[in-house]
Structures are given as C-alpha cells and as structure tokens.
VMD Tcl script that builds the backbone (N, CA, C; Angstrom):
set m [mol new atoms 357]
animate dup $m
set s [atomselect $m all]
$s set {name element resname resid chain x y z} {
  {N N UNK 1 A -7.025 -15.548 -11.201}
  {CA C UNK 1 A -5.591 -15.390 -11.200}
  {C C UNK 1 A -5.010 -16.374 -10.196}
  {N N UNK 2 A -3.982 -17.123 -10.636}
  {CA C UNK 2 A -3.131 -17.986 -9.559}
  {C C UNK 2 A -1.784 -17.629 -9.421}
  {N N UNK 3 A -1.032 -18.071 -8.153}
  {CA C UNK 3 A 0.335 -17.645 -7.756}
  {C C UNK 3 A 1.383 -17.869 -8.988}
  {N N UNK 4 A 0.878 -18.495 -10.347}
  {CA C UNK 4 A 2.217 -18.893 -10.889}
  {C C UNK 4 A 1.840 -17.461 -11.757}
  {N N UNK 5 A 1.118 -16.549 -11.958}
  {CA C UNK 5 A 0.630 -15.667 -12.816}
  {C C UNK 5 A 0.789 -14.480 -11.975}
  {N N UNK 6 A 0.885 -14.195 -10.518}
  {CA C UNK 6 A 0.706 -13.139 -10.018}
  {C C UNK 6 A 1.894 -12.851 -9.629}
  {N N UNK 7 A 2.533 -11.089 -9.298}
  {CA C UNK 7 A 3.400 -10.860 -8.649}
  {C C UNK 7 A 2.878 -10.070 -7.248}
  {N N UNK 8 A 3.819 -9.847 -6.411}
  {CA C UNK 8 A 3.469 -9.029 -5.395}
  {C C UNK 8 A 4.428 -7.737 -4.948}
  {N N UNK 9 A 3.635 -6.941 -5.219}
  {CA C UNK 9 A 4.412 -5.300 -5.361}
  {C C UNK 9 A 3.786 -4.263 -3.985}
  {N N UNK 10 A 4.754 -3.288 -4.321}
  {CA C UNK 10 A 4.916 -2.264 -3.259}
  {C C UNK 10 A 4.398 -0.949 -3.854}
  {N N UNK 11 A 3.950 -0.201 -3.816}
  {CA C UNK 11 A 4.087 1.335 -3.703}
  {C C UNK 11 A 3.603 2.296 -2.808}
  {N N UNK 12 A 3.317 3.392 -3.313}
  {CA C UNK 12 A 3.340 4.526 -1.951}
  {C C UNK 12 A 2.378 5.244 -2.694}
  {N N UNK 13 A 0.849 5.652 -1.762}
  {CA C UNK 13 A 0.445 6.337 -2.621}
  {C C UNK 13 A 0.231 7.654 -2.159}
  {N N UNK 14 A -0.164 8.877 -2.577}
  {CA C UNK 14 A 0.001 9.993 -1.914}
  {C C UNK 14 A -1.625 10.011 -1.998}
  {N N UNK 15 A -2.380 10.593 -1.064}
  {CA C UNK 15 A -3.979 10.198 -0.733}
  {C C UNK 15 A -4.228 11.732 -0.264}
  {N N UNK 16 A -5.527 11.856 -0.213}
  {CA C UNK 16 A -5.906 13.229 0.651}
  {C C UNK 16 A -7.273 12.897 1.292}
  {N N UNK 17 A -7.744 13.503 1.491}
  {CA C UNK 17 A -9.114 13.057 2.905}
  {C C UNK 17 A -10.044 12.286 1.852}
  {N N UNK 18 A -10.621 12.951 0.622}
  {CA C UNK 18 A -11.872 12.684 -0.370}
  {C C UNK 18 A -12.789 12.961 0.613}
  {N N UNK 19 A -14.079 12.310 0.735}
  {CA C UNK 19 A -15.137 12.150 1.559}
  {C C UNK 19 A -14.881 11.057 2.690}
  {N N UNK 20 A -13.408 10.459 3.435}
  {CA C UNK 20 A -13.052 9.315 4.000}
  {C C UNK 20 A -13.129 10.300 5.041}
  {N N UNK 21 A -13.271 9.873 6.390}
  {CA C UNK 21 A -13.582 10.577 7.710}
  {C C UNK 21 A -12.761 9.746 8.657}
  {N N UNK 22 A -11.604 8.724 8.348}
  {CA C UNK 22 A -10.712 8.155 9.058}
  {C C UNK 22 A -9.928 9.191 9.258}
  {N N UNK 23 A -9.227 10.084 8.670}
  {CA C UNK 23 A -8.238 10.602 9.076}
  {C C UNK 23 A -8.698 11.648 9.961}
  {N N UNK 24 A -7.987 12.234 10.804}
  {CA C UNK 24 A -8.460 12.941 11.705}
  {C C UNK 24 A -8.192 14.390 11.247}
  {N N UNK 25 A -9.133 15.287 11.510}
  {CA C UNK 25 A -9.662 16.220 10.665}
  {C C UNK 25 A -8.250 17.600 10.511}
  {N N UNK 26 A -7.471 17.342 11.392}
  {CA C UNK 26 A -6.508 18.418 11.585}
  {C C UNK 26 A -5.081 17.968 10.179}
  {N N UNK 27 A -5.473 16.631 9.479}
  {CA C UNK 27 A -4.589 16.156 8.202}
  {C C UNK 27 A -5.231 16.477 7.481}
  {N N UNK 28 A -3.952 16.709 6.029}
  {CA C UNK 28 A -4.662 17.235 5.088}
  {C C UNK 28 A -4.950 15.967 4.008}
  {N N UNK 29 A -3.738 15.218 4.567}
  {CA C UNK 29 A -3.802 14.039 3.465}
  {C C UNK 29 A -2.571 12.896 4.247}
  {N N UNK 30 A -1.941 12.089 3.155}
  {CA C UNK 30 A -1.394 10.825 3.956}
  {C C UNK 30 A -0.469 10.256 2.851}
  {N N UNK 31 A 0.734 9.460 3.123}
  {CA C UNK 31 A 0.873 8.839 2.217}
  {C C UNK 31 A 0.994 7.270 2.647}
  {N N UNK 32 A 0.484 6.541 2.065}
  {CA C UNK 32 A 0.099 4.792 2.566}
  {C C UNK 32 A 0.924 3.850 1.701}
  {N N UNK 33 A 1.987 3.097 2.336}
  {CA C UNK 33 A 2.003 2.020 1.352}
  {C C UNK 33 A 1.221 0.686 0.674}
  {N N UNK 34 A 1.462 0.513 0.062}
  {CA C UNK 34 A 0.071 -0.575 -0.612}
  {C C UNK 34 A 0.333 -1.730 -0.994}
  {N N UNK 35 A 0.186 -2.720 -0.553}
  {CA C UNK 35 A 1.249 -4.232 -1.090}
  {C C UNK 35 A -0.148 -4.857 -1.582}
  {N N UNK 36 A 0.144 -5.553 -3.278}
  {CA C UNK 36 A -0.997 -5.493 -3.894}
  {C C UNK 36 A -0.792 -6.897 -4.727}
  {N N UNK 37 A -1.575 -7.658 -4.912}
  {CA C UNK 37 A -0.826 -9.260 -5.754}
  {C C UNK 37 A -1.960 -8.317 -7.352}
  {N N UNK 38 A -0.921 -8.290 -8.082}
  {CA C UNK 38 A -1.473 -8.341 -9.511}
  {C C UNK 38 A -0.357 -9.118 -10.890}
  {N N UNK 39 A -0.904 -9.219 -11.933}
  {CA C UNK 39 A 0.282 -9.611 -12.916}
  {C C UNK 39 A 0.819 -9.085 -13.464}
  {N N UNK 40 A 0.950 -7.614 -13.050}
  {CA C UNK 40 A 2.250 -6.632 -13.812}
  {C C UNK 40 A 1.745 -5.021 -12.755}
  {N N UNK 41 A 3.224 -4.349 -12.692}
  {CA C UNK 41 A 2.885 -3.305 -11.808}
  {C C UNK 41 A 2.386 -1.982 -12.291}
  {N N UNK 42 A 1.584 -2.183 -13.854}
  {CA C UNK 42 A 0.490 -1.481 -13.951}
  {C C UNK 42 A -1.212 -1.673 -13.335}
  {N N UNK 43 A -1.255 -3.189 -13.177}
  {CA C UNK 43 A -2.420 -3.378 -12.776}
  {C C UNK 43 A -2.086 -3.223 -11.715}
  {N N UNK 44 A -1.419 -3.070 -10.873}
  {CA C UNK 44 A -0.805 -3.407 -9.390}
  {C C UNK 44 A -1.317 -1.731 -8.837}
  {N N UNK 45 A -0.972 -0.594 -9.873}
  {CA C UNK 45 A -1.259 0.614 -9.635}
  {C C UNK 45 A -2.897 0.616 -9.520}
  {N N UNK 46 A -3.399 -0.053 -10.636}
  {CA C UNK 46 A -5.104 0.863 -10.958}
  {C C UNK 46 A -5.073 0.052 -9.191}
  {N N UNK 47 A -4.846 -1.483 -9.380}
  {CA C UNK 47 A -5.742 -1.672 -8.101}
  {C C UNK 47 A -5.749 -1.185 -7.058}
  {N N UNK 48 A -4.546 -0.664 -6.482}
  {CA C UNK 48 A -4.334 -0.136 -5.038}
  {C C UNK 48 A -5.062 1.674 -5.368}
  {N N UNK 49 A -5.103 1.852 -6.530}
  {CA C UNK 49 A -5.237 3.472 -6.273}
  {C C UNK 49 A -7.436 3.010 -6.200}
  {N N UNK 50 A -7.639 1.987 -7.082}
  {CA C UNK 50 A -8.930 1.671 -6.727}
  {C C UNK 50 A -9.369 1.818 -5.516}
  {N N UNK 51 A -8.618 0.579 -4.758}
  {CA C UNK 51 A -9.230 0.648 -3.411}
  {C C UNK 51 A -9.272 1.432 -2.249}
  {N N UNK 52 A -8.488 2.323 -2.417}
  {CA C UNK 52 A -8.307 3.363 -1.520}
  {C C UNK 52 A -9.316 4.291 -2.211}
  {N N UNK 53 A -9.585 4.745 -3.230}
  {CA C UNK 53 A -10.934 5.678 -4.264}
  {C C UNK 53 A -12.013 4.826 -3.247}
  {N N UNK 54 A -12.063 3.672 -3.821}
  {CA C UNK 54 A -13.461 3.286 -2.855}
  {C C UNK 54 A -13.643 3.215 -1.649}
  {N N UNK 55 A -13.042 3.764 -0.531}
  {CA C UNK 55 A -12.938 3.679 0.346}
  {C C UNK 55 A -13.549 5.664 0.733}
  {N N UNK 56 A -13.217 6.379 0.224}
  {CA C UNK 56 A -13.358 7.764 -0.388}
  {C C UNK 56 A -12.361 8.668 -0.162}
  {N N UNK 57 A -11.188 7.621 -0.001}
  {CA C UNK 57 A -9.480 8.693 -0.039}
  {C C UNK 57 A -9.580 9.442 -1.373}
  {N N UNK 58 A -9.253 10.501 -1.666}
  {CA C UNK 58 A -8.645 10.869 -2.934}
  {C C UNK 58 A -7.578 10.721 -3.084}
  {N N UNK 59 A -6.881 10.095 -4.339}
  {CA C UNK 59 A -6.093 9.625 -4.978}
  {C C UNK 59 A -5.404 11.068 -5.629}
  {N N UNK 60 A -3.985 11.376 -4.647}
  {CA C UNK 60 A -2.921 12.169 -5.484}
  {C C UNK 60 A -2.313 12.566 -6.449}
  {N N UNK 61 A -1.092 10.824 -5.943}
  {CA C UNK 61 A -0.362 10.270 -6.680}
  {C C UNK 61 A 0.657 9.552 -5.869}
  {N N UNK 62 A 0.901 8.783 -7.470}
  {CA C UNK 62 A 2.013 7.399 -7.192}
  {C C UNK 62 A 3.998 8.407 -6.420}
  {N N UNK 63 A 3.907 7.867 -5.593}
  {CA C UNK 63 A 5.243 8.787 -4.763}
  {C C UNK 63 A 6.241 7.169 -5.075}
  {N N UNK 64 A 7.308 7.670 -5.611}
  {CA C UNK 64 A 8.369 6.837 -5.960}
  {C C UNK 64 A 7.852 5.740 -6.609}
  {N N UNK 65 A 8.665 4.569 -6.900}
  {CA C UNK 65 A 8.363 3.151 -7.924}
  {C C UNK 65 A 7.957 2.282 -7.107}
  {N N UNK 66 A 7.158 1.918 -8.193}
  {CA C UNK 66 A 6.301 0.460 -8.083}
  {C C UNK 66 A 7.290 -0.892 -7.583}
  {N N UNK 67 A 7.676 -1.360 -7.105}
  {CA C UNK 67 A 8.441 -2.535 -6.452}
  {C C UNK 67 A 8.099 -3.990 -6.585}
  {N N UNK 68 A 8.734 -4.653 -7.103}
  {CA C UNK 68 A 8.247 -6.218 -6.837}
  {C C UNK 68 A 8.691 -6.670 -5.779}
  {N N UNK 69 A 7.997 -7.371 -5.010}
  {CA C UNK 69 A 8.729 -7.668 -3.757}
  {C C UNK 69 A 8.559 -9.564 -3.827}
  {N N UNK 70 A 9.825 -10.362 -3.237}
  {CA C UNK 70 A 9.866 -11.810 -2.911}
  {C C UNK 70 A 8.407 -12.211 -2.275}
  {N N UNK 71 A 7.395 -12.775 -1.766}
  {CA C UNK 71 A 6.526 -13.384 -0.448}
  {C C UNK 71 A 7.479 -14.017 0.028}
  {N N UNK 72 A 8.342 -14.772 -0.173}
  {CA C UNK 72 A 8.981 -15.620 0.612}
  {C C UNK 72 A 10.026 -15.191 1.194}
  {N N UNK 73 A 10.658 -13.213 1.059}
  {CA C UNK 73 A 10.901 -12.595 1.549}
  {C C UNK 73 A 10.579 -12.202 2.767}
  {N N UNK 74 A 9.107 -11.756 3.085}
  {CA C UNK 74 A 8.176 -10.930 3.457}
  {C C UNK 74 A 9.065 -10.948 4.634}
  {N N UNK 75 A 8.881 -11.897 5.416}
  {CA C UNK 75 A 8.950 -11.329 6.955}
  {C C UNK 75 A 11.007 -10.868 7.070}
  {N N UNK 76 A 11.662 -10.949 6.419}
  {CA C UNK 76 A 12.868 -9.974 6.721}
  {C C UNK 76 A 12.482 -8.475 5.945}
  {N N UNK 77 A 11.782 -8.613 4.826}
  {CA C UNK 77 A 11.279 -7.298 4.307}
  {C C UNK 77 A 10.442 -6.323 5.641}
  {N N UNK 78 A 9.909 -7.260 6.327}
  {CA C UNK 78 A 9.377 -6.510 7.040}
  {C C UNK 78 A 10.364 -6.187 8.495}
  {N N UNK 79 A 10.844 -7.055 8.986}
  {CA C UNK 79 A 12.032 -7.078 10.265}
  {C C UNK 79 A 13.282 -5.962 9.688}
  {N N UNK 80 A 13.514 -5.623 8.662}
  {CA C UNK 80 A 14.260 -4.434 7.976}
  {C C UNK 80 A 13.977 -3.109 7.603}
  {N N UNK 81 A 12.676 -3.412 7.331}
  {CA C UNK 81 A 12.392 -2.479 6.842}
  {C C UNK 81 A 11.443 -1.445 7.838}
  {N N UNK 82 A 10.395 -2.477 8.648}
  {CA C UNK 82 A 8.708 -1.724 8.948}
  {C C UNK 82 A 9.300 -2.592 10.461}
  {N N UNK 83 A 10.390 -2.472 11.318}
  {CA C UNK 83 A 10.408 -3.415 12.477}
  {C C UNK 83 A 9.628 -2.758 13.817}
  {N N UNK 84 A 9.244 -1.137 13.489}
  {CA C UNK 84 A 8.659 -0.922 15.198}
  {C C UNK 84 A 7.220 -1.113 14.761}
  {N N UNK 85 A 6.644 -1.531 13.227}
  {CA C UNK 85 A 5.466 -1.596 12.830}
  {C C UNK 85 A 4.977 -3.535 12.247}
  {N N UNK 86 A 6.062 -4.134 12.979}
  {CA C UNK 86 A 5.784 -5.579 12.967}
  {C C UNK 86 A 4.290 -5.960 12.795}
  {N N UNK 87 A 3.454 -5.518 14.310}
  {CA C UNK 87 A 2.395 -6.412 14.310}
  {C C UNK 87 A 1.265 -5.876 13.675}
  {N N UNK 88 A 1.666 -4.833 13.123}
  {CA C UNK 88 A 0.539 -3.995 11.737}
  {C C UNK 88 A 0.483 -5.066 10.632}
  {N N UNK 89 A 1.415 -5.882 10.023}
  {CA C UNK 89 A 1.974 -6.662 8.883}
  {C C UNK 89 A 1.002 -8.115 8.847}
  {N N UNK 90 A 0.161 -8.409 8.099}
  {CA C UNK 90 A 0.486 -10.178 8.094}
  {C C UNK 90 A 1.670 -10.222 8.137}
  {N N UNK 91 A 1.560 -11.931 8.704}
  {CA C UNK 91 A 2.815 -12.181 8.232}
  {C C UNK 91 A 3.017 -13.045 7.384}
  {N N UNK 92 A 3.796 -13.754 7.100}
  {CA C UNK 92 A 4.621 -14.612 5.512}
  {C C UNK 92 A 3.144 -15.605 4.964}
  {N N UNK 93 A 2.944 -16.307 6.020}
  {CA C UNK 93 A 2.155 -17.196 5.095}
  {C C UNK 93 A 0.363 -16.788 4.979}
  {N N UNK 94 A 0.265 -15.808 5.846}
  {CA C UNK 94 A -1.161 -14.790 5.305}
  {C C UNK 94 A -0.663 -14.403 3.879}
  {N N UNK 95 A 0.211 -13.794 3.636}
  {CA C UNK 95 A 1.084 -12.878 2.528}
  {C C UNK 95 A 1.284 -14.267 1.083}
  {N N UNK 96 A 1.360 -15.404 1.189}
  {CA C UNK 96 A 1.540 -16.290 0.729}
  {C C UNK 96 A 0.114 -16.607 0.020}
  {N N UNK 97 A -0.744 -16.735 0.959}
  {CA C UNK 97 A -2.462 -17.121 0.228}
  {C C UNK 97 A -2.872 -16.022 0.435}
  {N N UNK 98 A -2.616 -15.362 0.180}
  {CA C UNK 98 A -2.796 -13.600 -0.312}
  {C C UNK 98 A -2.766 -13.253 -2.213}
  {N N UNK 99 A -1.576 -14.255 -2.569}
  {CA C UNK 99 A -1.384 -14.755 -3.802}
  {C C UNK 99 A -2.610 -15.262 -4.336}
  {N N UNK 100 A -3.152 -15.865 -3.830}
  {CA C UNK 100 A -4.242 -16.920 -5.209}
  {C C UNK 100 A -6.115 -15.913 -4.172}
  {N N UNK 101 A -5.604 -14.897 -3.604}
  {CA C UNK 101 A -6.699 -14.052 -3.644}
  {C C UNK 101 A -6.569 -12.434 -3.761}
  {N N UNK 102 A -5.412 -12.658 -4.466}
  {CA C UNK 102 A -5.602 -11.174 -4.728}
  {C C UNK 102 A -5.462 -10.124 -4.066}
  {N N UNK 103 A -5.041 -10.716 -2.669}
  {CA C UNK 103 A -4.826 -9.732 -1.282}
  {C C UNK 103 A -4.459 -8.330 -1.515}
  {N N UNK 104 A -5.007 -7.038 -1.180}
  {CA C UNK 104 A -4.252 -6.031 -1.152}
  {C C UNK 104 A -4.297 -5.624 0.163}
  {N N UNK 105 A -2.862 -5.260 1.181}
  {CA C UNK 105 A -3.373 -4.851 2.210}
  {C C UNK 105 A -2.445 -3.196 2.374}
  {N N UNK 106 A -2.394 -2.850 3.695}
  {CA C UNK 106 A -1.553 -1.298 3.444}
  {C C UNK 106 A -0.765 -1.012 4.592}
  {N N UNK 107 A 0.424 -0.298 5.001}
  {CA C UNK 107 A 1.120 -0.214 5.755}
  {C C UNK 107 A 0.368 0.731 6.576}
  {N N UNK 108 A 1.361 1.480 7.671}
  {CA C UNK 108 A 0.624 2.608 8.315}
  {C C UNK 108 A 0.357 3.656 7.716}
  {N N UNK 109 A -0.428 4.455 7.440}
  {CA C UNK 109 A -0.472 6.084 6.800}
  {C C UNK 109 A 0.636 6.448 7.783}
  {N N UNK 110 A 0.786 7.412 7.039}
  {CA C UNK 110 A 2.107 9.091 7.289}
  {C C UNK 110 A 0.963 10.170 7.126}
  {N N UNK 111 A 0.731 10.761 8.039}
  {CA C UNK 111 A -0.332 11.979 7.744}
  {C C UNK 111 A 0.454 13.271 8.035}
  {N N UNK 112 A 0.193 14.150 6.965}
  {CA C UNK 112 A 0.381 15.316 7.268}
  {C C UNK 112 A -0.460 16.434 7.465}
  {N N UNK 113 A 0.174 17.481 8.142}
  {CA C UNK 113 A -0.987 18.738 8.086}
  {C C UNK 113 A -0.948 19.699 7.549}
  {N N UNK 114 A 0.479 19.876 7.060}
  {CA C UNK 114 A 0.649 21.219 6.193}
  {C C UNK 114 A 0.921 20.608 4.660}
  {N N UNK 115 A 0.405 21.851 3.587}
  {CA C UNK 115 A 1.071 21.339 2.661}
  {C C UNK 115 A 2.079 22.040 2.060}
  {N N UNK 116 A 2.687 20.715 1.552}
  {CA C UNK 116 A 4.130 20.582 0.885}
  {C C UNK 116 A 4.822 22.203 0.208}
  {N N UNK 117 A 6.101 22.447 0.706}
  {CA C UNK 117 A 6.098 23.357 -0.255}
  {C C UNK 117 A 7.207 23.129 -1.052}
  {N N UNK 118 A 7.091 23.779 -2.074}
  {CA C UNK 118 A 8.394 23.526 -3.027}
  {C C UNK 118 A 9.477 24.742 -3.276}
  {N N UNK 119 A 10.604 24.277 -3.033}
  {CA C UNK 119 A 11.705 24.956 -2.819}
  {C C UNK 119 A 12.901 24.797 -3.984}
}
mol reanalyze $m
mol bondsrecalc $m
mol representation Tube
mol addrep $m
C-alpha cells in the first residue's frame, strides 16, 4: 500500500482486560483511540480492533465514528484536541511515513472500574 492509496483515520475502541496484564488489575476495561493508515474505514476498523486482539485486549466495541483525519493536519489535530497529551503523539512527519507503512499507533487509554450503567 502507498500514500496515494491510503487514508488515515481515527476511532475509539471500547477494550476490556482479555488475557493483557497492562492494565492495572483494579480496571475493568478502557477505551483507546486508534489512528490507523488503511484504504477505507472498514479496513481501518478490522485493523485497529486486530491489533489490540493481538496484544490480548478484548475487543468490545467501536464507540462513536470512524474519522478521516488530514496528516498534514496532525499536529493542530493534536495541539486542539490531545494538548496536555502532546508528547504521547508522534508528531507530523513520523505520522507522514507512517503512510507508506501502515503505521497504527494509539492515544492514551481511559480506564474504568465500574461498569457502565444504563439509565
């Protein structure tokens, strides 16, 4: 896959421990954003929900829409959006040859400990 074929998208995935022993044992689960280079934001889904499966998160679900986002955006996407979580981020031109490899990387988890209730 090359940059004139790939896009680069956003989503949120809702995760729970699986057999992964990162999260610290008092969460029940997390939700992570996932910035993912694929050529449409169905593949954009399998891959990010892939790599977090292989990692041994269990896979929820997709929390709000799939997003295309600019690269040549990136760093006000990020100064707007993720600014007390700056130096978590590549920045623009990691995010740039991220494109012609397929980069998927992930924001901070949100962990929670209780679960959700519905009202």
């Amino acid at each position: 896959m090359n940059s004139e074929t790939s896009n680069f998208y956003q989503l949120t995935l809702h995760i729970g421990r699986g057999t992964n022993t990162e999260i610290p044992k008092e969460l029940l689960g997390a939700y992570v954003p996932v910035f993912v280079v694929a050529k449409n934001h169905e593949l954009a889904a399998q891959k990010a929900v892939s790599s977090l499966v292989q990692q041994g998160y269990e896979f929820i679900d997709i929390e709000g829409k799939i997003v295309q986002l600019d690269p040549l955006k990136w760093d006000s996407y990020v100064s707007e959006g993720w600014p007390e979580f700056k130096g978590h981020f590549p920045v623009k031109s990691e995010v740039i040859a991220g494109l012609k490899t397929e980069k998927i990387f992930y924001g901070p988890f949100a962990g929670y400990d209780k679960p959700a209730t519905n009202k």
